[in-house]
MIDO-348376 format. One record per residue (C-alpha): y, z, x; residue in three letters. Coordinates in pm, whole numbers, padded with zeros to 5 digits, always signed. Each point is the difference from the previous one (the first is absolute). Layout:
<pts>
YZXAla
...
</pts>
This chain:
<pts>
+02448+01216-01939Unk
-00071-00370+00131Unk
-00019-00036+00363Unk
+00022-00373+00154Unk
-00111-00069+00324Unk
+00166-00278+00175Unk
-00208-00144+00277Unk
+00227-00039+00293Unk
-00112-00207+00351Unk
-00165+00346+00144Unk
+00041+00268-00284Unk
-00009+00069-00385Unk
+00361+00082-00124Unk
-00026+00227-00319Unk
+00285-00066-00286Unk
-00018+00295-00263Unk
+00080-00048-00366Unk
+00055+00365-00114Unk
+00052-00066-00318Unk
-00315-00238-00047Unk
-00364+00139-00070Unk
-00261-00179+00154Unk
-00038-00357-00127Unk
-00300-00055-00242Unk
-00228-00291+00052Unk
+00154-00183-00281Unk
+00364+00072+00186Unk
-00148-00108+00341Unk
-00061-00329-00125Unk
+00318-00065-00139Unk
+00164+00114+00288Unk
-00215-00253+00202Unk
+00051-00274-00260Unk
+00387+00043+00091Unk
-00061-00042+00357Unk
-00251-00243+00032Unk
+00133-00089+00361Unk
-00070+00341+00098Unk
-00331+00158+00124Unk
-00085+00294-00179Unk
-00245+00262+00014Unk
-00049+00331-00201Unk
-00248+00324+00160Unk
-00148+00196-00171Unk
+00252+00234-00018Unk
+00210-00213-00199Unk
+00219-00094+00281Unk
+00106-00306+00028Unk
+00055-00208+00346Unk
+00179-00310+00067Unk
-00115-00197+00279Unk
+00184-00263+00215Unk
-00131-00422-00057Unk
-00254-00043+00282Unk
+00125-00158+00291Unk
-00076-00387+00025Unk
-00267+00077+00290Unk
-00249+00238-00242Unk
+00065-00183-00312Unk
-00150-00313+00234Unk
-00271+00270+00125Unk
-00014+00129-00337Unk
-00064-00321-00155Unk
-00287-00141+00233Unk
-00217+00328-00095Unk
+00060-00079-00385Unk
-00082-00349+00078Unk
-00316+00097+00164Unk
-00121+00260-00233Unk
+00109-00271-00278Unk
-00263-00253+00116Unk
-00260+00253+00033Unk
+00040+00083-00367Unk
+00044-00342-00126Unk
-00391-00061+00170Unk
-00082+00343-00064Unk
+00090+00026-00375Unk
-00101+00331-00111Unk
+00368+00126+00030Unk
+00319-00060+00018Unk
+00302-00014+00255Unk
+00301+00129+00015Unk
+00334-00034+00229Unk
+00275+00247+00127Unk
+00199-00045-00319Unk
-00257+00202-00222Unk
+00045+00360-00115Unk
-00288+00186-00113Unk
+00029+00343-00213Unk
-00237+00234+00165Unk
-00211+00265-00153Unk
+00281+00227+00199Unk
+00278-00137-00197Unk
+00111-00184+00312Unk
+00109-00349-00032Unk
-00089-00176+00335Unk
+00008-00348+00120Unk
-00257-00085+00275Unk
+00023-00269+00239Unk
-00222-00164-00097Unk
-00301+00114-00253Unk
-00330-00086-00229Unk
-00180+00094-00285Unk
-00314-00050-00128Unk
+00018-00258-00323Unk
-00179+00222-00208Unk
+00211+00325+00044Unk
+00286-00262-00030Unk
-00082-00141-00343Unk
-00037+00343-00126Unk
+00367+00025-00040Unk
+00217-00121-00285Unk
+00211-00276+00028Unk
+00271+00195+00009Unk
-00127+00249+00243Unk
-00039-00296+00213Unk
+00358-00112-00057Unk
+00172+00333+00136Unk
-00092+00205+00310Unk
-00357-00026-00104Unk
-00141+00390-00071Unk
-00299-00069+00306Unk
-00053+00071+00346Unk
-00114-00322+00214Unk
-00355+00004+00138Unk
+00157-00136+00322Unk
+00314+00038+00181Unk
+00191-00134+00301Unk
+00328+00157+00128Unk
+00181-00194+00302Unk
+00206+00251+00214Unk
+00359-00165+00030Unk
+00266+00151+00230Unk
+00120+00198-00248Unk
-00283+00174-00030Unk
-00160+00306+00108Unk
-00334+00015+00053Unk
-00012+00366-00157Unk
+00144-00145-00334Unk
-00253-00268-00012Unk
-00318+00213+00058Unk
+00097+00198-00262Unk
+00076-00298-00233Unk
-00389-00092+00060Unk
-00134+00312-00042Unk
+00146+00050-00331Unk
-00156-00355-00066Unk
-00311+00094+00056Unk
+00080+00386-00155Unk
+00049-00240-00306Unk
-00333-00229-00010Unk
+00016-00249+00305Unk
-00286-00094+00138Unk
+00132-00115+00309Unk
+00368+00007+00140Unk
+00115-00178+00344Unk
+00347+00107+00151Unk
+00060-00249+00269Unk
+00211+00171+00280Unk
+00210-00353+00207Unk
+00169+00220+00198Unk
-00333+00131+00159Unk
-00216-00266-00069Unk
-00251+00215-00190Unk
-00181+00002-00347Unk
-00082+00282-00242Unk
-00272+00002-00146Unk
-00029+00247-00343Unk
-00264+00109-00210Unk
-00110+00266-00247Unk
-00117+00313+00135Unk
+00020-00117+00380Unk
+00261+00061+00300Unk
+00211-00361+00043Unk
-00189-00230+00260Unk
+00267-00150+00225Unk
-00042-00319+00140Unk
+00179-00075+00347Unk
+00150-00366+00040Unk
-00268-00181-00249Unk
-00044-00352-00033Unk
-00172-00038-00292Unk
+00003+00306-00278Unk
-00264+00015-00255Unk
-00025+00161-00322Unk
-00375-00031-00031Unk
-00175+00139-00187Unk
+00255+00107-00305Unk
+00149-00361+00017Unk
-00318-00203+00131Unk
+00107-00256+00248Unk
+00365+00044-00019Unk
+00140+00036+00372Unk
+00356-00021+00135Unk
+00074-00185+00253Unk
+00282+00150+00214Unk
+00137-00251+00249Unk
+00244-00071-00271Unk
+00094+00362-00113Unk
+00113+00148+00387Unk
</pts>
């Protein structure tokens, strides 16, 4: 059975398909490919949850941490960027799209072309989640977790609403940072820091 979970303002409204099984990977694409205006995720239960467009005030907030994280790796260049509209395949089987996210250029060029050209089969080294209003901070914990259950590195979930940052590694309890100015990711992305005053 398929289960769709339609991201509402506050909750996640489940629509059951009884007589579905879940969708394969190659069925999860097409399903996305016919609603490209939609934003999709899949867990890695094989459930598969339909979020609302981001409202105009995070996609601006959204879009001036991708812009920052995009200079650092243009200077940078040992990896590449990626924006909110990217799905990655974990090692889970979840299919996840991260606010914003990088990956080193050599784990990057290890994939096919066409690996590259679907939800690639990698987990980012790096990943950024910005907490919207319809968020809850419970859901987005575990979203980084599982990121770096998966192979990140380093995962930031930035928390507006309080005004905090947290910080995720490997192996350690998440560091949380109260009303930052400047964020850095030192030392898994050397010199790459994020400046806030545009983000709260």
């Amino acid at each position: 059975m398929t289960t769709l979970l339609i991201q509402t303002e506050s909750i996640p409204l489940k629509v059951n398909f009884p007589a579905m099984v879940k969708m394969t990977e190659g069925q999860f694409y097409e399903f996305c490919q016919a609603n490209r205006d939609l934003r999709i995720e899949r867990t890695a239960t094989g459930d598969v949850v339909i979020m609302p467009p981001a409202f105009s005030d995070t996609g601006n907030r959204n879009f001036n941490i991708a812009a920052q994280l995009g200079n650092w790796t243009e200077q940078d260049d040992t990896g590449v960027g990626f924006d909110s509209s990217a799905g990655f395949t974990l090692p889970n089987g979840a299919i996840r799209s991260p606010d914003a996210s990088w990956i080193k250029r050599n784990r990057w060029a290890a994939l096919t072309e066409e690996q590259k050209a679907s939800f690639a089969p990698i987990c980012p080294d790096f990943v950024i989640k910005l907490r919207s209003a319809s968020d809850t901070l419970s859901e987005l914990q575990f979203k980084i977790q599982e990121y770096i259950n998966n192979g990140a590195v380093l995962g930031w979930l930035i928390d507006r609403k309080n005004r905090t940052v947290h910080i995720y590694r490997p192996d350690r309890a998440p560091e949380i940072l109260d009303r930052p100015e400047i964020v850095s990711a030192d030392p898994d992305l050397p010199g790459f820091t994020l400046q806030t005053v545009k983000i709260w």
